[in-house]
C-alpha positions, 0 to 999 in steps of 0.5 A: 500500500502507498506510504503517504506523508501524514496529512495537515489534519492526521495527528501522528501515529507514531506518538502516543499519547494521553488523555490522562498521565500514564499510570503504573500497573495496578496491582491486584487486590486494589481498585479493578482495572478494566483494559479496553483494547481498541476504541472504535464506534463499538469501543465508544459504545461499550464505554457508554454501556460501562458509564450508564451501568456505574462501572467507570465510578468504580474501577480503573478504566484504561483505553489502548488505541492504535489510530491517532484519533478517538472514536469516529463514525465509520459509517458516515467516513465518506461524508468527510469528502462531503464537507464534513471534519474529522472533529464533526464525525468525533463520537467521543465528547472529550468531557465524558472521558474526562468526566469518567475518568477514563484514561485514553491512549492514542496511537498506542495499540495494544501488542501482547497479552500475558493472560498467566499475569493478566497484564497488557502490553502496549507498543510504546512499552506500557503495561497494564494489569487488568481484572477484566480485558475487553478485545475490541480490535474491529477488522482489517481491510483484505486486499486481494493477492493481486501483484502489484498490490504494493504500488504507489497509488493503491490505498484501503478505504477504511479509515480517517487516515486512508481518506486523507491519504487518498484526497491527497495522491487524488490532487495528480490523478485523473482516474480511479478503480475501486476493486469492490462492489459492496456497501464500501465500495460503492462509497469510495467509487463516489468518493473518487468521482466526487474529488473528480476522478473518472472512476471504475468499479471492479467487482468479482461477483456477478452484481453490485451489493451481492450479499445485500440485493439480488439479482434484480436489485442489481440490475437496478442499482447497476444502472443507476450507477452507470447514469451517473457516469461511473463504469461498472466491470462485475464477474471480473477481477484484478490480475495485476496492477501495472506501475511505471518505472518509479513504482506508480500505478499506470493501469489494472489488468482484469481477468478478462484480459482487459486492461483499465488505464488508472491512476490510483487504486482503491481496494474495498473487497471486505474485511477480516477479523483483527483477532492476531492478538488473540491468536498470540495469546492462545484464545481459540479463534474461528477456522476463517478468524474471528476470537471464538466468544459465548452469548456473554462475549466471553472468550475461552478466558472467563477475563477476556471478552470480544465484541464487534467485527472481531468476536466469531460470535455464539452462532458462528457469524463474525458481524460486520455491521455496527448495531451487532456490534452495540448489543455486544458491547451492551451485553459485554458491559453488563457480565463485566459490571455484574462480574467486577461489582461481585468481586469488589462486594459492591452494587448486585452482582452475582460473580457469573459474568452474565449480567441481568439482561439476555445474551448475544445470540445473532443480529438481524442484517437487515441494512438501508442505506443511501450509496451514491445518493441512490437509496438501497435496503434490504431486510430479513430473507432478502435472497428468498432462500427460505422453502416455498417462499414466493417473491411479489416484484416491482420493478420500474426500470426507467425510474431505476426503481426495483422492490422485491417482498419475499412471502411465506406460504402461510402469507407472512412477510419474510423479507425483501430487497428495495432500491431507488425507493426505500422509503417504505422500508422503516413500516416494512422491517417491523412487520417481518415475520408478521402477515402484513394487514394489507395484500403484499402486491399493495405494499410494493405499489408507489404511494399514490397508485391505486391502494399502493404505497407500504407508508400509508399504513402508518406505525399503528399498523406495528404491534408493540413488539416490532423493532423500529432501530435496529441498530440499538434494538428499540422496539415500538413499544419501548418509543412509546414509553419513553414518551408516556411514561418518561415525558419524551416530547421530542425527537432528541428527547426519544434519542437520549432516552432509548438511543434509537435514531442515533446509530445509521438515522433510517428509523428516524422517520418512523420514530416520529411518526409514533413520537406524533402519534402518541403525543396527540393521543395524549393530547400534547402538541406534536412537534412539527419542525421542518427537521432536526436542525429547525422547531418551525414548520417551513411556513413558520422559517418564511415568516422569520426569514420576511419579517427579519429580512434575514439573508444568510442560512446560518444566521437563521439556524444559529438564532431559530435553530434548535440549539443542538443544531446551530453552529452546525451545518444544517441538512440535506432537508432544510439547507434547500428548504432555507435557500429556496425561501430565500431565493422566494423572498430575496428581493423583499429581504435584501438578499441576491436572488442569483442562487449560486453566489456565496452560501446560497450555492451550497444550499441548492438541490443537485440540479441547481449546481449547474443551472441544468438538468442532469440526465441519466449518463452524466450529461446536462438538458437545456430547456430555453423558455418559450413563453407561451409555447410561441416561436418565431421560425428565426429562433426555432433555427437557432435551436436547430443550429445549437442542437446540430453544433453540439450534438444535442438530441432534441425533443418537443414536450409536454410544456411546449418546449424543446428540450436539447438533451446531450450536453456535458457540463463544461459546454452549458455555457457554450451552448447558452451563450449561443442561446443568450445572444438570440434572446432565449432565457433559461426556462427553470427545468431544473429548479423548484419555480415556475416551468410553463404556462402552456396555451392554445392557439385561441381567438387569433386562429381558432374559430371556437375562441373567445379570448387571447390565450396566447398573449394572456400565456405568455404575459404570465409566463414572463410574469412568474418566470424564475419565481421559486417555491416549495415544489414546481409550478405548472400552468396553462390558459386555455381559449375557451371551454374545450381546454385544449390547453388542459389548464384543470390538470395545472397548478393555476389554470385559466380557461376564457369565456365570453365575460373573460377568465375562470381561474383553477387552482391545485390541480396536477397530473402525473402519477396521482392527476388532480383536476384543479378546483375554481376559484373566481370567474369571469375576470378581467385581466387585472383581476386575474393577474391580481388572484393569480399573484395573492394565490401564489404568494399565499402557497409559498407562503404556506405550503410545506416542503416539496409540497405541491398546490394539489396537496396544499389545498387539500392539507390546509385547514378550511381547503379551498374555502379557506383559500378563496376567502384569503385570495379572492375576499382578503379574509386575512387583510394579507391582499396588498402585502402578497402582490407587494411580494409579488410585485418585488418578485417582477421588478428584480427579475434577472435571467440566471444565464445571462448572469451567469454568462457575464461573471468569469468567477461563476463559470469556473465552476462549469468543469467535469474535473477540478483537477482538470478543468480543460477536459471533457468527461470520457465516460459520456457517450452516445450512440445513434439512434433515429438519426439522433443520439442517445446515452451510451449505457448498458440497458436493464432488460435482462431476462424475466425474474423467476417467480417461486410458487407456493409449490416451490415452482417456478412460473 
């Protein structure tokens, strides 16, 4: 592996040191010593488990550490490349080591163990007597025996240090190869596509994540990794690793043959146990590794214990994931306390080393996570391995959606796969083992499909007993005490009591749903924060961010934010929240309405980075407006010229417009620039704001209208361009009563008649179309433009995230009714401040193009590496097709999935 020189931020590893004065040897007869051997996220735990119990009170506590680091959250290493310090992924407060008086010894590991003078010896020469011993070495990464293995440029992904280590060899490289598919692979390929490497992933197996997903998952995860740009090789592995003549990585041969010209390397292929300590001091340890321990997590040794990746726990399995690794150390900590508190002749123990609670006899693997922003979980049987199960599949290839429910033969939930829509899976795992309460093909189904949607059930569909965190094995019952009978009102407060929701965060959603629940069934108002970082709903941060013409998103989470979040960085909930209403109210506040200068950039969704959409295979779309869908034929040329120049498949929509689809992110502003000097602007496909107002030709051509539609079209368009709001806004001005325009499937639809417009609002199509309700009738043009501005500003006002005008009008209280009388009668006297808002909104609008165009600094960013930011990205490619273009990747088709029957069949 590549020896790199420490980096700024790495503390050396070769100096231990302390958090305390080194202490002699303690002898025997005094006060017990505890010695534990690795302080890692299960190591922190079982300190906490060891504090809660009163052991750290009464006995010497001594923590031998190889890494130059406390504890750290391994599970969110590669957030690091996201932003986030070393110091902000600390598990370990500084005061609760202190405040227990445990002694904490950094880059000092512990090398042997003379369990005949029940002594520790660590490397810098330290050795510590103990009365109880805890190994808690975690695991090593395995890289494969492929020559060339120790080249310069080939790097683990397991720690702090191998991160730092590969950010800097990164700075020269310009691609990467991760060898390994799995959970940390697919991480690190990410990772070196983030630092702006052109990244492959090699994986022996047939498919991505295959000890989590099958076959079909697969596909599905495959695909999505391959549209954001990254090559994928599965059923191949690495034969050798090439260097050039100073020992630097140049390519990786694959056992096909084939041959990936690379930079660096990256091995993430799993981990072993690190159980060599043991093996030296003679505790039987598995035939594959793994310290050989009981459901107690002793050791042959009744004074030494193993927990975590390390142990081969009592059914034979070393566990890799962290929540096996807390019920270990909680079993640990309690048969440590029972057995020292015996000896001492102190607290209730019974000498037996078992402690009160039940032992540690295998964990539930079921997982969720979010690798390469692409939602991935699995839970119970997900490889439907058990006899006449049957499989129930929905698979939606063009949206990368795959979801699999394995069912047993007397109906009950067994397990299942899902990704690109996990978002079922906190209702899902609970009710495994159990018969779901609706038909399995309902639970499968996206929510707003007929019956469909496994949310819709809600935690009281959970008995009691179902497990909601299983990383801290909290049950629903156990969340619903902590809020009746130990006065939890809050989340954190639910986290504190029962500590579930602070392991891996997938069960948070759940843990709220049944925190509300039980709150309003006893009559306590429920919190109803926009997220952990804010106790305000996203209508209550508009009113603060308007009425104190704040402007910046950390001066509002320092002083609105809940105080454990400020200071801090806010979330991927509320950061696009804020800077959305910012961007709404930015004219009236103060602030600048350009989205990507200063702060605002990093604030804004993934397709506001670029001012673009981004399509499947890593590419960019360019949507121009054209208000009112009508084009002079000088501008349609130029689409033509442009498209033809670049290369751009082009498409008419929906929203009568002509998408251009194909462009790298380097060429957008090659491509506006064209667009800018014929008078195009940009039409806001990518951001949350107003996309079209469509149109029929009207009383100009149409022999059956009775109004201008196209002129009122465009006049709106041109109106609410660029306005930004919780989700996208859509609309249409229709002609006369037979809605060529389908204005009634828009967010405000307009239909003439012969007195003048009918104003619509809060209908959508898509997946759950809703026909929008009237609002006023025949109205002149002013008081349509008037409606139409307070409707608006209300919704902005009001609506909670990501929540379109369907479902606003549908939540808020009094519906429609309510609407109308603030809109159309200013019930609420709001009438002249909402068009004030609006009219602001007019006033300051600038083309984000344009800007963008006229600003050297902001088209720096317009590159497809950092590190080389006059080269194209490679991995776009097209194929032709129609005489056109289409991306260059490897479809889903794949052969049908074999479906078991209850017979064992397939069918």
């Amino acid at each position: 592996m590549t020896s790199m020189p420490p980096h700024p931020e790495a503390a050396p590893a070769a100096t231990p040191t302390t958090t305390s004065a080194a202490t002699p040897a303690t002898a025997p007869g005094t006060t017990p010593t505890l010695v534990l051997v690795g302080h890692g996220m299960v190591g922190q735990r079982f300190l906490e488990e060891l504090a809660d119990r009163g052991v750290t009170g009464r006995a010497r506590v001594v923590v031998l550490c190889e890494e130059p680091r406390p504890a750290y959250d391994r599970v969110q290493l590669t957030s690091y490349f996201a932003g986030r310090s070393p110091d902000d992924l600390s598990l370990a407060d500084p005061d609760f080591l202190a405040r227990h008086g445990i002694e904490l010894h950094l880059g000092d590991p512990a090398t042997a163990v003379d369990r005949t003078a029940r002594t520790v010896t660590a490397r810098s020469g330290l050795t510590v007597h103990y009365d109880a011993l805890v190994l808690a070495t975690g695991s090593y990464p395995f890289v494969p025996p492929v020559p060339g293995k120790d080249s310069r440029g080939c790097f683990v992904y397991r720690t702090l240090e191998d991160l730092l280590a590969i950010e800097e060899y990164a700075k020269n490289a310009r691609t990467g190869v991760v060898v390994g598919g799995g959970l940390l692979g697919l991480e690190a390929a990410g990772a070196l596509k983030g630092l702006g490497l052109r990244t492959h992933i090699v994986e022996f197996a047939p498919r991505l994540m295959a000890l989590q997903v099958d076959e079909g998952g697969g596909r599905a995860l495959r695909r999505t990794v391959e549209a954001m740009g990254l090559e994928v090789h599965t059923g191949v592995g690495g034969k050798e690793i090439v260097a050039d003549g100073a020992g630097a990585v140049t390519a990786m041969g694959l056992s096909d043959d084939s041959v990936i010209e690379t930079d660096l390397v990256v091995f993430s292929a799993g981990v072993r146990p690190r159980d060599q300590l043991a093996r030296d001091c003679g505790l039987p340890v598995g035939a594959r590794g793994g310290i050989v321990v009981d459901e107690w997590c002793r050791t042959d040794d009744p004074d030494v214990y193993a927990i975590g990746e390390c142990a081969l726990a009592a059914d034979g399995r070393v566990y890799g994931l962290v929540a096996p690794g807390y019920e270990m150390a909680r079993v640990a900590a309690g048969g440590i306390a029972d057995a020292l508190f015996a000896r001492t002749g102190t607290g209730t123990g019974t000498g037996t080393g078992t402690g009160t609670s039940e032992g540690f006899t295998g964990a539930d693997l079921s997982t969720k996570l979010k690798l390469l922003g692409v939602d991935v979980a699995s839970f119970g049987d997900a490889q439907g391995t058990t006899e006449g199960c049957l499989d129930v599949v929905y698979a939606d290839a063009r949206s990368g959606v795959y979801k699999k429910l394995v069912i047993g033969a007397a109906g009950e939930l067994l397990g299942g796969v899902l990704v690109g829509d996990a978002e079922a899976y906190g209702m899902l795992r609970p009710l495994t083992g159990s018969v779901p309460p609706v038909p399995a093909e309902q639970l499968v189904l996206p929510d707003g499909a007929s019956g469909g949607g496994a949310a819709a059930l809600g935690p009281s569909a959970l008995p009691d007993g179902a497990v909601l965190c299983n990383c801290h094995n909290v049950t629903k019952g156990t969340v619903r005490a902590a809020v009746t009978e130990h006065s939890c009102g809050t989340l954190p407060e639910i986290k504190k009591c029962t500590k579930a929701g602070t392991g891996c965060g997938s069960c948070v959603k759940s843990l709220t749903a049944v925190l509300n629940d039980e709150l309003a069934a006893s009559g306590v108002t429920v919190d109803t924060g926009l997220c952990g970082c804010f106790p305000h709903t996203r209508a209550e941060l508009y009113e603060i961010v308007r009425t104190l013409r704040l402007t910046s998103f950390a001066e509002l989470l320092d002083s609105h934010g809940r105080p454990e979040a400020r200071n801090g960085d806010g979330c991927e909930i509320c950061k696009p929240t804020v800077g959305s209403i910012i961007a709404s109210l930015a004219p009236s506040v103060g602030a600048d309405g350009y989205v990507l200068d200063g702060e605002q950039a990093a604030l804004q969704d993934t397709n506001d980075h670029f001012l673009a959409n981004l399509q499947r295979n890593g590419s960019y779309s360019i949507v121009p407006r054209i208000p009112g869908g009508e084009i002079t034929p000088d501008k349609l040329i130029v689409i033509g010229e442009v498209a033809r120049d670049f290369g751009l498949y082009t498409k008419i929509t929906g929203g009568q417009r002509i998408d251009l689809f194909g462009a790298r992110v380097d060429q957008l502003p090659e491509v506006w620039a064209r667009l800018v000097d014929a008078g195009f602007e940009s039409g806001h496909a990518y951001g949350k704001a107003l996309r079209t107002v469509k149109s029929c030709v009207g009383q100009t051509w149409c022999r059956y209208g009775v109004q201008d539609s196209v002129r009122m079209a465009i006049e709106l368009e041109l109106r609410y361009r660029g306005l930004r709001s919780p989700h996208k806004l859509k609309s249409a001005v229709s002609g006369c009563a037979r809605e060529c325009a389908e204005a009634r499937g828009k967010d405000f639809g307009v239909i003439a008649t012969s007195q003048g417009w009918n104003l619509y609002v809060g209908g959508n199509g898509g997946a759950d179309p809703r026909h929008a309700d009237l609002l006023a009738q025949d109205l002149s043009d002013a008081e349509l433009i008037r409606l139409i501005d307070r409707f608006l500003m209300f919704y902005i006002r009001t609506a909670d995230r990501l929540e379109r005008t369907s479902a606003w009008l549908e939540r808020i209280d009094g519906g429609l009714d309510h609407v109308r009388d603030v809109v159309v009668h200013d019930s609420l006297g709001l009438g002249d401040e909402l068009e004030a808002l609006m009219a602001a909104h007019v006033t300051h609008y600038r083309d984000e193009w344009a800007e963008t165009l006229a600003d050297p600094e902001r088209l720096a960013r317009f590159v497809s590496f950092v590190n080389a930011p006059d080269a194209p990205d490679p991995s776009v490619r097209f194929v032709p097709e129609r005489d056109q273009v289409k991306p260059d990747l490897t479809l889903l088709a794949g052969p049908t999935l074999p479906v078991r029957s209850l017979e064992g069949a397939s069918v």
